[in-house]
Structure formats: C-alpha cells, structure tokens
DRENSETI-809552 format. One record per atom (N, C-alpha, C, O, CB): x, y, z; residue in three letters. Coordinates in steps of 0.1 Angstrom, whole numbers, plus 5000, padded with zeros to 4 digits. Each point is the difference from the previous one (the first is absolute). Glycine has a CB too. Example, Ala and Ser with C-alpha at 12.3 -4.5 7.8 and 13.67 -1.06 7.14 Angstrom:
BEGIN
513249435078ala
499150125000ala
500950125000ala
501050005007ala
497149885005ala
501550234981ser
500950115000ser
499250115008ser
500550115001ser
500749834977ser
END
This chain:
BEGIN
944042715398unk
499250045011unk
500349905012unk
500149884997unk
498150234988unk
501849925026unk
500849955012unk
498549915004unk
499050054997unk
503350175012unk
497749634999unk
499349965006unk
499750055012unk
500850055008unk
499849804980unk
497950135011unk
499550055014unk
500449915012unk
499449895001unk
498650214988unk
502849945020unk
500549935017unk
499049914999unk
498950024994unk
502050175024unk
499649674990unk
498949855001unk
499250095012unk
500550095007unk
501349614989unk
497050275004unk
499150035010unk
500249965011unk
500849915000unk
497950104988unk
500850035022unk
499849935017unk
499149905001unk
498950025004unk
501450175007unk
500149714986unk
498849925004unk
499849925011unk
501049975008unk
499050044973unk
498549925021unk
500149945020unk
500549854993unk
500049944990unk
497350195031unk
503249854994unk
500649834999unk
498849935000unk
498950055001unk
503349965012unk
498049894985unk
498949864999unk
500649865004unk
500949934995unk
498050194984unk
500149885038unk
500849905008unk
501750015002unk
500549905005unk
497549984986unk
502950255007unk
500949984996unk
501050044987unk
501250044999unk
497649845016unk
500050074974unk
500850024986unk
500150104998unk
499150075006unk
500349784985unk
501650225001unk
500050094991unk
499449974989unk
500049894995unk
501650195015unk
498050054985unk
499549994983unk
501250004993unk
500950085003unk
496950064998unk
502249754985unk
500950004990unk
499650104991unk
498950054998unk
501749735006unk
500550244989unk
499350084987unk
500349964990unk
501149955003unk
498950225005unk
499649814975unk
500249954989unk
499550144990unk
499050074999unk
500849665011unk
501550274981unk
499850124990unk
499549944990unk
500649904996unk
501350255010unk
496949904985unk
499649984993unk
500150094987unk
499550114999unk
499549785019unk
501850014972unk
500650074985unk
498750044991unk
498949975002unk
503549884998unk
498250214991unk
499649984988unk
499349884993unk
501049924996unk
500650225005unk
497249804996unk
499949884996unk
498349954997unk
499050045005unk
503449945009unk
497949904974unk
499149945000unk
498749935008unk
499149944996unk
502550094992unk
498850005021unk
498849945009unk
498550095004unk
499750115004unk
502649795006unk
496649954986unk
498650055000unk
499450065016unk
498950045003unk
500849774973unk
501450155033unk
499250005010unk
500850045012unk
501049934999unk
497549914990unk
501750245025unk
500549995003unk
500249865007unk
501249965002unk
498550264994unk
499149695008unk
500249865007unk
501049964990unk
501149945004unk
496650005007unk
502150094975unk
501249874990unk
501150074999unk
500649934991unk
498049944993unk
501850205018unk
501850095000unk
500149905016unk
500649894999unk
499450484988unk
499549665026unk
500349985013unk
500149824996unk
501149975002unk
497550275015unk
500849674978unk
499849844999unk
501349984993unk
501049945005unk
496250014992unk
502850124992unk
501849994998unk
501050065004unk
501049945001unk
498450024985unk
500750135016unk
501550095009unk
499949875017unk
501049945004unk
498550464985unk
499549585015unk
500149935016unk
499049894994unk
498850034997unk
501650205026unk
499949644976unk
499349884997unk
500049955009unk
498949945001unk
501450034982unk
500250025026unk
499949885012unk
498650085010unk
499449925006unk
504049984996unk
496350214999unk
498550065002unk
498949984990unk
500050064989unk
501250105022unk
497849754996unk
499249954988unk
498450075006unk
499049944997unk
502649804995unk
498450385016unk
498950075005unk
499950114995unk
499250085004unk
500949845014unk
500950114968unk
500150195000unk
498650054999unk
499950115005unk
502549914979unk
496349935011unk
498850074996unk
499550025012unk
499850115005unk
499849814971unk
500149995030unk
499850005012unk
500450125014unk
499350075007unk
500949714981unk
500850205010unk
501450135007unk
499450104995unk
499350075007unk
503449834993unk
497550144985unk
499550124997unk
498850025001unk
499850124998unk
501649904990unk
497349895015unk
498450015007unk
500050095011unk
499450115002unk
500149674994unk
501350155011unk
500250075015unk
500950095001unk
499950055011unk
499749764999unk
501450254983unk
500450175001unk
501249915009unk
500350045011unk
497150214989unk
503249674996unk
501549935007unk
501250054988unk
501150015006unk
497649725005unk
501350324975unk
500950104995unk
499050124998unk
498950034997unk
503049804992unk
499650245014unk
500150155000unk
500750084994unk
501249964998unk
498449995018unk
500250154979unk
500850094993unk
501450065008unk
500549965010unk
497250094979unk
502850075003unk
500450115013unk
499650095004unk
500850085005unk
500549894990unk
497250075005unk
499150075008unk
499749935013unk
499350055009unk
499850054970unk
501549775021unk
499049865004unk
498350004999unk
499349985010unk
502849985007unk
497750064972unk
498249954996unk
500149874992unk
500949984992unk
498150275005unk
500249665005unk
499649884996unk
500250034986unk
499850114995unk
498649815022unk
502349974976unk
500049984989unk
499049914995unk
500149885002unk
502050195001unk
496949984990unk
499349884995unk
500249904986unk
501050034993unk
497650115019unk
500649754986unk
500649964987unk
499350024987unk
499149934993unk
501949905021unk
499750314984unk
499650034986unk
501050034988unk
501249995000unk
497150085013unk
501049964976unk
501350024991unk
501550015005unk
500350115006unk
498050014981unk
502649805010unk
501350075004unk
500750144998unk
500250064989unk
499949745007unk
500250255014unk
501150085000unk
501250045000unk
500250055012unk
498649934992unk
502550034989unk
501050005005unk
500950095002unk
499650114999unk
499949734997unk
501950125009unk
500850154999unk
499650055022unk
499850125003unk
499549974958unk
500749825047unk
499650045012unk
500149865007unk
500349894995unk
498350334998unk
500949845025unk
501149885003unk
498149985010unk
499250085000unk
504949975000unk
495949815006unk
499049935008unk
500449955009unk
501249985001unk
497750004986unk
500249975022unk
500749965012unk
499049905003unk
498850034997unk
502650175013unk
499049664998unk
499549915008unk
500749965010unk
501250015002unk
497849944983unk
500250025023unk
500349895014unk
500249844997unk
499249914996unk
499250265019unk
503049834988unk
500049834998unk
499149985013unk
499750085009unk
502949844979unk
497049905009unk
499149985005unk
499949814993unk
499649954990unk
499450385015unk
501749605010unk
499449864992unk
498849935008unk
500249975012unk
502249984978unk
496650015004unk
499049945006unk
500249865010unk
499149955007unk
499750174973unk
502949845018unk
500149885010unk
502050015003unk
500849974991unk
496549824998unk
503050255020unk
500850015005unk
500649895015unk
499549975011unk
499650264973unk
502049745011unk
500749905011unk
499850095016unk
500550105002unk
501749794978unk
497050065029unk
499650025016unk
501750025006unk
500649894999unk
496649935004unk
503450275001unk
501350035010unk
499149975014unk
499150095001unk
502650134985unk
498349715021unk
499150045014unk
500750125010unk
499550095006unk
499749654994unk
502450205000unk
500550065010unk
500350154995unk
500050034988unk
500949735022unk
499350335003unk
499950154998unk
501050054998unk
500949925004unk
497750105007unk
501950104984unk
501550085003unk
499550095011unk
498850035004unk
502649964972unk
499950065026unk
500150095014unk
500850145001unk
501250005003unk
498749775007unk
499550314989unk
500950164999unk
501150035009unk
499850095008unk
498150014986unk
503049855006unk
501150055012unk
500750145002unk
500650055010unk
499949734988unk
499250284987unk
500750165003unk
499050054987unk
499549944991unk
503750045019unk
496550154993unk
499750134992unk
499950125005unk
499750025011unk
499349854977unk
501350225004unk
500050145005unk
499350044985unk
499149944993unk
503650105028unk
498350124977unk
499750064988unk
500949964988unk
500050064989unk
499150125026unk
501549734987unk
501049954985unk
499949884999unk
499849954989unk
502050205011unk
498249775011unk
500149874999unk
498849965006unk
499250075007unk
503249924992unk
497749834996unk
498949915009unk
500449854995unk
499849934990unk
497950265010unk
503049795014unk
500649824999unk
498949905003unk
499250035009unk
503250034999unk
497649844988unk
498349925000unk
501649884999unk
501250004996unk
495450154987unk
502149715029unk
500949874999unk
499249924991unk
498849995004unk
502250005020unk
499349974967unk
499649924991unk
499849895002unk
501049945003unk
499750164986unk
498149825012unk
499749835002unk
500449924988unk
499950044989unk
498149995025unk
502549864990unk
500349894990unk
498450004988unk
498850015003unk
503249825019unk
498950144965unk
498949994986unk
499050114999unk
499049974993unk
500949785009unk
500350405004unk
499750114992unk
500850074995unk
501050045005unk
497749965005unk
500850024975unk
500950094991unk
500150155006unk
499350065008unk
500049804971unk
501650185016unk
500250135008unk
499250104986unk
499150095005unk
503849865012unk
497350054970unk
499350074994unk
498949914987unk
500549914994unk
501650295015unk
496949834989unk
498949974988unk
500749944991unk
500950064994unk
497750145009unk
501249654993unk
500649974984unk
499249855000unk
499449965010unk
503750174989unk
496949814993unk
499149874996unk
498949985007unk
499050064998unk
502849844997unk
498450015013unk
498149995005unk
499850055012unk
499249975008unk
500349824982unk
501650325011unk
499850075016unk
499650154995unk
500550044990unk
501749825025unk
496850244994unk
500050124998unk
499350055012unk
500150125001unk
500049864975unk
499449985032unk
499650065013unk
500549935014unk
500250045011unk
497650034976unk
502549745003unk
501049955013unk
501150034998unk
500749924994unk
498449905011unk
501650334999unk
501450044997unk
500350095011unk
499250095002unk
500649884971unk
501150035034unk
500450085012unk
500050134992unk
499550085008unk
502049745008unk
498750234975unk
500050184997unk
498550015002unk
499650085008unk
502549974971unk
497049875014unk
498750024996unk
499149975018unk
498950035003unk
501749864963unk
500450055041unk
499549995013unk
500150155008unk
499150055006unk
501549674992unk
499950305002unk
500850115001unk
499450145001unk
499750095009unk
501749764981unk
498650144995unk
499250174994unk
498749935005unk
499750115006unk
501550034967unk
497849805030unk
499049965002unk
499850025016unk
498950055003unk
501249814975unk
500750115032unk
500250025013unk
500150175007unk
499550045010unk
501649704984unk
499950344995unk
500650125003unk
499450084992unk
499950125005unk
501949805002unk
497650054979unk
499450124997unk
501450104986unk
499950104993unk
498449885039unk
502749924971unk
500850064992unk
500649984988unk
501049944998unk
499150105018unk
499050024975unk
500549944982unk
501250024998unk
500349914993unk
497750144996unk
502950035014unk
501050014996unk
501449905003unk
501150004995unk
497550215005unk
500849695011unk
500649945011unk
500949884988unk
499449924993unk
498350145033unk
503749944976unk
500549934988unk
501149945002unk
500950095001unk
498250044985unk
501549735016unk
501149915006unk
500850074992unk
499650054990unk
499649735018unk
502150224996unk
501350054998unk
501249854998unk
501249994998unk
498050275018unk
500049664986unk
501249874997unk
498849915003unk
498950025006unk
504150045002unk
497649814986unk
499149865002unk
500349925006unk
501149995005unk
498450024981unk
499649905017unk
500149855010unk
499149884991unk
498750004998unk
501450145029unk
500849774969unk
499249894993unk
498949975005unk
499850055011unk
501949864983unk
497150004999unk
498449995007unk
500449915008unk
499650035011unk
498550004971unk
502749865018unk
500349905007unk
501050075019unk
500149955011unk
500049894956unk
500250285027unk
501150085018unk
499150005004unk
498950014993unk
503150155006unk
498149855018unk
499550095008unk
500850145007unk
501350014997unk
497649765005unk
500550325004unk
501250105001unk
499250164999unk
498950034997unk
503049784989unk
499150265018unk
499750134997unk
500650084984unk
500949994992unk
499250005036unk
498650094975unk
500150054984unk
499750185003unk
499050045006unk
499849694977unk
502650345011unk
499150155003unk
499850044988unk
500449954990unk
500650125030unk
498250044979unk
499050084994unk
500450135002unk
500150055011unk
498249794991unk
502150234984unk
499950165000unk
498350075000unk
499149964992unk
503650034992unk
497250115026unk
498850044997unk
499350174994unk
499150075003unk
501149715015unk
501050224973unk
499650144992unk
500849964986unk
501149955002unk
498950275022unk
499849784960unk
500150034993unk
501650064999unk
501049944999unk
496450044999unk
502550155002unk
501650094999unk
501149955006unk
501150034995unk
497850165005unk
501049715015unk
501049975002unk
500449864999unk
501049965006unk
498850235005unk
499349714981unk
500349864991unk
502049984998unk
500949935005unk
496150134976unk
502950025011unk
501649964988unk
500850025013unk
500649905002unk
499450234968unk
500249985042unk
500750005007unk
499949855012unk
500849975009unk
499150324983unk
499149665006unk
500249885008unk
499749854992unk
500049895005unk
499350295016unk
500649864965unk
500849854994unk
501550014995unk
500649924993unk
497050004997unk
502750175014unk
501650054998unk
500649935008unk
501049934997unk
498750294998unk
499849785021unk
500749935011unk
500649844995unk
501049955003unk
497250195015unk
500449794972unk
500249884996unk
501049994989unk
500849914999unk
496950055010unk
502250134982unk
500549934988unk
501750055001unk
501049954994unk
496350084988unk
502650085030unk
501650025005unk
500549935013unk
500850065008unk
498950154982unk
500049665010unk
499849925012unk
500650055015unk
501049965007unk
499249864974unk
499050285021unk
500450085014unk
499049915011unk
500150065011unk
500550234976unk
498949645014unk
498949905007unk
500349935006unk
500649924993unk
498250094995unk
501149965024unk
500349865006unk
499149915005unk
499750045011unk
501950074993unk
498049814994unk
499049904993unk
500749875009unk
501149964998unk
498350154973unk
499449825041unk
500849905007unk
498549894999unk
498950045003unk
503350145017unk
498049684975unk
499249954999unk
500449845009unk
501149945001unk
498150244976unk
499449795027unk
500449875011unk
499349874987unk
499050004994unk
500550135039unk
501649764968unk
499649914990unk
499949815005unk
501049975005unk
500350254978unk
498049715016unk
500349895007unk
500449884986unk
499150004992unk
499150085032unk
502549864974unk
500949904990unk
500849895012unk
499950005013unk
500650214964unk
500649705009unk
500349885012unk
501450065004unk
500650094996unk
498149674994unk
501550195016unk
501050015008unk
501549984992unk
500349904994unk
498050015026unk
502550224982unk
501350004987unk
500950005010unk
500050055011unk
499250084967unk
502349775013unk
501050035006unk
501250175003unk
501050055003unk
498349694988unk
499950275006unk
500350174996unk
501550014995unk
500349904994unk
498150195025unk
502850034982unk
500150045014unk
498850125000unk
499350044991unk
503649915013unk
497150085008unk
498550105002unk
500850125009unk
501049965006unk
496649824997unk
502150364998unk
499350054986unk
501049974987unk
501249965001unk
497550255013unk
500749824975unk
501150014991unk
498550104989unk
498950025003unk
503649695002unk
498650344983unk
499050074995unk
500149934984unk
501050014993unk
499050225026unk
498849724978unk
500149954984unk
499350084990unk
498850055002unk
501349735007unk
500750234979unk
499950074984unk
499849844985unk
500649904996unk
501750385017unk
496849784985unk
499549924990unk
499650164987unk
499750125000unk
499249595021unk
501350144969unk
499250084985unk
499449964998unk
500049894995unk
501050184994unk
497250025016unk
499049944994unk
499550074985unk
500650094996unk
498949855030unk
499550014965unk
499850044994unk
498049954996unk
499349905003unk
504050134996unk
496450044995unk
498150054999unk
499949854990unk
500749984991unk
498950385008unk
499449575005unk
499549844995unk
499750044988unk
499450104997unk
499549775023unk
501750024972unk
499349944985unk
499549864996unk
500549905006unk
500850244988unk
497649854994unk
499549884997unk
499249945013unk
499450065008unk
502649914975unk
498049935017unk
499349955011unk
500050025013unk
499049985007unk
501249914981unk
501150155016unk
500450015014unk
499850175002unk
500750095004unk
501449684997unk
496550234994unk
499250174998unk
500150065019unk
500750105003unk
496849824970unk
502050025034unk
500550015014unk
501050055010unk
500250095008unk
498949804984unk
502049954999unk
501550025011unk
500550114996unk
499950044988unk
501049745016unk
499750305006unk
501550084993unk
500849895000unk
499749895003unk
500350355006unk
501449804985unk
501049934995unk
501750025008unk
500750105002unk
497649914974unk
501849905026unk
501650035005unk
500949964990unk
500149894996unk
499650085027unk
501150144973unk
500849944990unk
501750064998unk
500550095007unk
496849874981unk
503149995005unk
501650055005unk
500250174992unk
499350044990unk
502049645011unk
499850395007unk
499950164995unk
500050075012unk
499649955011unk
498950044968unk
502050125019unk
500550125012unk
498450005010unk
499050024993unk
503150204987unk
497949755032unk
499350005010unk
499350144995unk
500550104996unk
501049755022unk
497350114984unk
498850175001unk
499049945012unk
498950055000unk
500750054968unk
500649805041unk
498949985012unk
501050005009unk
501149964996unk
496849904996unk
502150185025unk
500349995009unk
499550015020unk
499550085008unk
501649954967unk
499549835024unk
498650055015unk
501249935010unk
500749904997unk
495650064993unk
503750115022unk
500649945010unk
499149905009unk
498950035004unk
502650174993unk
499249675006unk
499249905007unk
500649975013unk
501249975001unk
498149944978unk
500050085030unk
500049915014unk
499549905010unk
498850045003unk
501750114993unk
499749785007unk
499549865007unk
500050065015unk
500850045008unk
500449744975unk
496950225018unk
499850095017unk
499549905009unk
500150015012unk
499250244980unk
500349675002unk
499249885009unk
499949834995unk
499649974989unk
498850245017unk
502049735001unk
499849854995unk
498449955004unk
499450025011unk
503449934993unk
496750014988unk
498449925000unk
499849895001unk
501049934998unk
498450204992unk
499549815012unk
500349835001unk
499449984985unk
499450074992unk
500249855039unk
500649964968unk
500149934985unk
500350074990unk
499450074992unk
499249815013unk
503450094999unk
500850074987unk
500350115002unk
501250045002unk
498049874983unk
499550195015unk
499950124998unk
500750095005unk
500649975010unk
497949974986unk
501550234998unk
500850115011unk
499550144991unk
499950044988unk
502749795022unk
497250235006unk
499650174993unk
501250074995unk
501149995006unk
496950065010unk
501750034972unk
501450074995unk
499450165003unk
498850035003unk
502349784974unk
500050265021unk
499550165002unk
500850024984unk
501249964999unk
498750135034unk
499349994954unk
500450024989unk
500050175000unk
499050065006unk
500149694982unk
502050325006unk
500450114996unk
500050034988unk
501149974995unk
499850015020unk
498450064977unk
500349994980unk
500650155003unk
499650095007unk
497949754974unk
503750165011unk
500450114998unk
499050074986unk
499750125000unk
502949805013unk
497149984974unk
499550094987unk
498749914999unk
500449895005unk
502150204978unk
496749915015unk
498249994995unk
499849944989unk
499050054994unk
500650155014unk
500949704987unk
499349904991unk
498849895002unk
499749925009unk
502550134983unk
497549975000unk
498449935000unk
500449815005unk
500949934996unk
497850264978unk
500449795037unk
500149895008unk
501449955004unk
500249885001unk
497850074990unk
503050175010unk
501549995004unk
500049905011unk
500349894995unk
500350344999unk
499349775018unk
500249965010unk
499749834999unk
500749925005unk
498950335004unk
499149734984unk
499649915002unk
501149884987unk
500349885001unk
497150285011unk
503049954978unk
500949914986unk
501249995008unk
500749904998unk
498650214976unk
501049975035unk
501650025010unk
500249915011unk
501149955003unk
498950284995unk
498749755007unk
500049885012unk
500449864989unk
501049934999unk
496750215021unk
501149844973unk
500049904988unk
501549944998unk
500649895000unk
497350254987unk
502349965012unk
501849984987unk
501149915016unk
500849905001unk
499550484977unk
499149715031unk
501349935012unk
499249895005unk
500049985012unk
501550254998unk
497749704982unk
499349865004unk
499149985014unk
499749915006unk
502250014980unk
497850235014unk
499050015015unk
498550034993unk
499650075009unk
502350065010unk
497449854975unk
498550034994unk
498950075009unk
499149924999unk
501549874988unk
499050295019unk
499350065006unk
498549905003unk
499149974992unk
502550254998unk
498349765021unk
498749925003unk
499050074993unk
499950124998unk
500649795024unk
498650004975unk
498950024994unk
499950114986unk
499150074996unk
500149875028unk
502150024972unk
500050104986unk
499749884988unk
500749904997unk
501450315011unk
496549854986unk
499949974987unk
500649994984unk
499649944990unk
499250115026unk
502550064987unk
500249994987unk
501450005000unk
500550014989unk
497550095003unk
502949895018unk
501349915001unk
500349885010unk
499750025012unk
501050194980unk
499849695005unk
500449954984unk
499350004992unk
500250064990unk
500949835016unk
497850044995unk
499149954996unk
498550044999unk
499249975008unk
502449914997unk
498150204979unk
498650094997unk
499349855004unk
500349884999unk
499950354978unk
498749895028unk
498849855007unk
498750084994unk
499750114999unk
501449785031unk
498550014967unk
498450064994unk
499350145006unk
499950035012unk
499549724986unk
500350314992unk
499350145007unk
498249995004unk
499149974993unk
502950204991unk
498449875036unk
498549985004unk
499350095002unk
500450095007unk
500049765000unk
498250144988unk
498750155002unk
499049965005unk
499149994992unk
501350124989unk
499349855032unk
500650155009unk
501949895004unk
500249884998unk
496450285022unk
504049914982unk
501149985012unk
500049895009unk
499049945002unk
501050274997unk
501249745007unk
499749885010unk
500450135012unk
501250035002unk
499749674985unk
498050355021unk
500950065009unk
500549945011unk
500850085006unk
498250074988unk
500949745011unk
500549915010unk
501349994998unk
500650005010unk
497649874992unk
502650134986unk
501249985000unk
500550134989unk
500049994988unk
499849715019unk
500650425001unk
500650114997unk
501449994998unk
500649925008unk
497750185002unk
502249974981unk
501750004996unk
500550085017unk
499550095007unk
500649964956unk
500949905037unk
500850055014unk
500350055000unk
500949985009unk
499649944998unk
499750244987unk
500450105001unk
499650135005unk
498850024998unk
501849844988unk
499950235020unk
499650115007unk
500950144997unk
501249994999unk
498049835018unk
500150314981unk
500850104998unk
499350065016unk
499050055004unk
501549984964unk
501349925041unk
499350045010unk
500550135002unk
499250055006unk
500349735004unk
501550304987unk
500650155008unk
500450054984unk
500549934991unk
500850005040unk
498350194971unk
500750124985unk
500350115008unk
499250045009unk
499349904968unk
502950135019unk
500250135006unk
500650094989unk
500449944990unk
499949965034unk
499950244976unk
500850104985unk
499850125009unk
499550015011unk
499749894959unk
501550215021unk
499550135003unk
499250074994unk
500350024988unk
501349995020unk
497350024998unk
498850084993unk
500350124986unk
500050115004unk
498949865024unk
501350024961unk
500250124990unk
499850085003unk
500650104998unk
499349844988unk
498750065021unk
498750104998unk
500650105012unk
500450124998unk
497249704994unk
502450105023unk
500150075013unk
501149985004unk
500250075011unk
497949904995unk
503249954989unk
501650005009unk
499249905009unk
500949975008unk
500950314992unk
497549685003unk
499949885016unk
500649894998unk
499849954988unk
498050105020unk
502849904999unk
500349865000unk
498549935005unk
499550005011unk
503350034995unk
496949914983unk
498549945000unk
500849794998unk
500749964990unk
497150344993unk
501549625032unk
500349895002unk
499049935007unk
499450035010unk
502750044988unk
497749834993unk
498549935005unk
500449854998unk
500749944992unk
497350254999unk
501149755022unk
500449835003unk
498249985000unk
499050085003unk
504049895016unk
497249884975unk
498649935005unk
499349985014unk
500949985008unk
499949914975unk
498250115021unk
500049975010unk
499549895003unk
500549945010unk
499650234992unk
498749764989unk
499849884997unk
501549905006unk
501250014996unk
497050104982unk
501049785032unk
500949885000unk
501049964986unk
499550014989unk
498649915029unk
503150024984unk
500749974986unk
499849874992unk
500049905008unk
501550245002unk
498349834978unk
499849855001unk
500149885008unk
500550015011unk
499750084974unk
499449805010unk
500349905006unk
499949894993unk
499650044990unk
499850065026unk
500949744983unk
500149914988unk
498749955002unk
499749965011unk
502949984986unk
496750074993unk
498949934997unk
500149795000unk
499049934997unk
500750354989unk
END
C-alpha cells in the first residue's frame, strides 16, 4: 500500500518540518522510540505537550502508546544558536530562481548547531517560500552569491548545470603575494580527509580531479594581492586547498594550513577572504542567459 504524499506543512521561523518513519518496534512510548532514533533532542515529551510532532494528517501526536509503520514530523529547533548579525541580500528572483548574497559565517543550509541562523532558513522565512532550495554551496566561512531553485519539478534540471560543470563561477580572494606566472590555471588531486586531519582535504599525487584558473588583479600593501579564482569542478574547500598548495593561504582561513581551534560563536572580525562575486549559465528551465554580479563593495585585507 503506497504512502500517503508528506503533508503541507507551515514553516517555522523558516524551518521546514523533518520527517522520521516510525517502524515496527519495541518501544513503550512514543517520547522513547523519538529519545532514541534523535538523541541529541532532549525535549521530545515536551515537543509532543505542545503538538510540535505531527502526523500526516498533521494532527499532534501525543505521547502515548507507540505506534508504528508511519512517518512524524518535527521542527528542528535549537534553544541556543551562534548570533550571524550581518544580513543577506536578494539580488535576483522571479518565478524559478532567487539569488541571495551571502554574509561571511552563515551556513547556507541547517546542520549542527545552526537551523534558523541559515540563509535557506532566512530566506523561506523572509519570502514565504517552503520550497525555496540552494542548487550549489558556499562554505560557512565564503561570502558570496548563492542561487536557489524555487519550484520542486525543476530542481534536477538545475543541479545538472553543476554536476555537468556548465557554470561559471568567478570568486575575489585576498592571500600573499605570488610569483606567479599569472594567469595560469592550476590542477591538483584532492582527496576527502582521514584520521585526524578530519577537516583538511588532501592533496595528493594522481590524475588531477580539481581545477581552477588563477589571476593576480591587484597588489595590496603588506605582501598582499587580490586574485580573481575560476574553479572549473566543485570540490569541497577547493579553492581554498588550491590557493594552499601554490603557497598563497587565503587570509583569515582557519583551516589551511593550519586547523586552528573551533570558535562558538565565530570570530567575525576576521572573516576568510573570500567572495563568490559573479555566476552566469543558461537557464534549463527558460533558454535565458541568466548572469549575476555582486553588488556589494569587493573585499578588502583586514
């Protein structure tokens, strides 16, 4: 017998409701199935007091004998979350899209001790639109533009753009000052951290899978100089392991070379130098040549 469609449900501050399927099982209660399937929530009886899960009728679930074989829903929700002060800024939306500039040390989507300080969650909270859902990422540490598909059905056709690197992706970066030659375009093999170095990615020898074209646009005083970066493919903190490798380290980056203690809240005085300032492709959806620049001033060396 086919599951009943997830319900409509309203956002909260932002959040979407999660859902958790609930099996077959020994459990006396629904609070004690929910304390173990999600431990790091130590409110479930509580939550279920106040009608915070829901069925797929969405009616309050209360906490009584267990049920299973059906699915529930809550609102994440953490009672102390890291303060973002600074705002993002909508620079484009219509009916498919909506490009938002991202401030330095907001996550772009809900994960560890973030769930309403998160530019998606800022977002659907501002616009009203649950469905509203990034199409590529920007580390917590970038600043930059981030777009957003805003209908469900046409999702796959615009993470397609990414994973078929049809995107052009121009980011402003400040590091020290290299002999270059400049531009030139550098390929490294990175590869996903183990053991301790849980963090870094890795550069290591093997057929190139990262590539980003680099240029020297400005000289700065002490040392320094702005680069303009091109990644041609999307690996996780690429730019920043790529600068690393050609012995330029990105100002105010925490975790190359050198992991530096992790701070809660954030030091926002001294933000990583990085900017996703211009992205352009052709729309799947509409054929447009859709091309967007920051307008925000461009960094500067701290």
């Amino acid at each position: 017998m086919a599951r009943p469609p997830k319900p409509v449900l309203p956002l909260r501050e932002g959040v979407a409701a999660s859902a958790v399927f609930c099996p077959a099982g020994p459990w006396g209660s629904m609070a004690a199935f929910l304390a173990e399937r999600l431990p790091r929530v130590v409110d479930w009886p509580e939550r279920l007091a106040r009608g915070d899960v829901v069925d797929d009728a969405g009616h309050a679930v209360v906490d009584s004998p267990y049920r299973g074989d059906r699915r529930v829903y809550y609102w994440r929700h953490l009672d102390v979350e890291p303060d973002i002060p600074a705002g993002e800024r909508i620079v484009f939306q219509d009916e498919h899209l909506l490009v938002a500039d991202k401030p330095h040390f907001l996550p772009v989507t809900p994960s560890g001790i973030y769930a309403r300080q998160t530019l998606m969650a800022r977002l659907r909270h501002a616009t009203g639109l649950a469905d509203l859902n990034p199409v590529h990422r920007l580390d917590r540490e970038t600043a930059g533009l981030v777009v957003f598909n805003l209908r469900r059905d046409e999702r796959d056709a615009y993470h397609r753009l990414f994973r078929e690197r049809v995107v052009t992706k121009v980011y402003d970066a400040i590091a020290p000052l290299g002999a270059g030659p400049w531009p030139r375009v550098v390929r490294h093999r990175l590869e996903e951290p183990t053991g301790d170095n849980f963090m870094q990615m890795q550069v290591v020898n093997g057929e190139p899978n990262a590539e980003t074209w680099v240029d020297l646009v400005e000289l700065l005083p002490d040392g320094l100089a702005r680069y303009e970066l091109r990644p041609h493919t999307g690996l996780r903190h690429q730019l920043r392991v790529q600068m690393n490798a050609l012995g330029l380290p990105l100002v105010g980056d925490r975790i190359y070379p050198v992991l530096q203690p992790h701070e809660n809240p954030p030091r926002l005085d001294a933000p990583l130098q990085l900017v996703a300032r211009a992205i352009s492709f052709t729309d799947p959806v509409t054929g447009l040549q859709r091309s967007f620049e920051r307008a925000a001033p461009t960094i500067a060396p701290t």
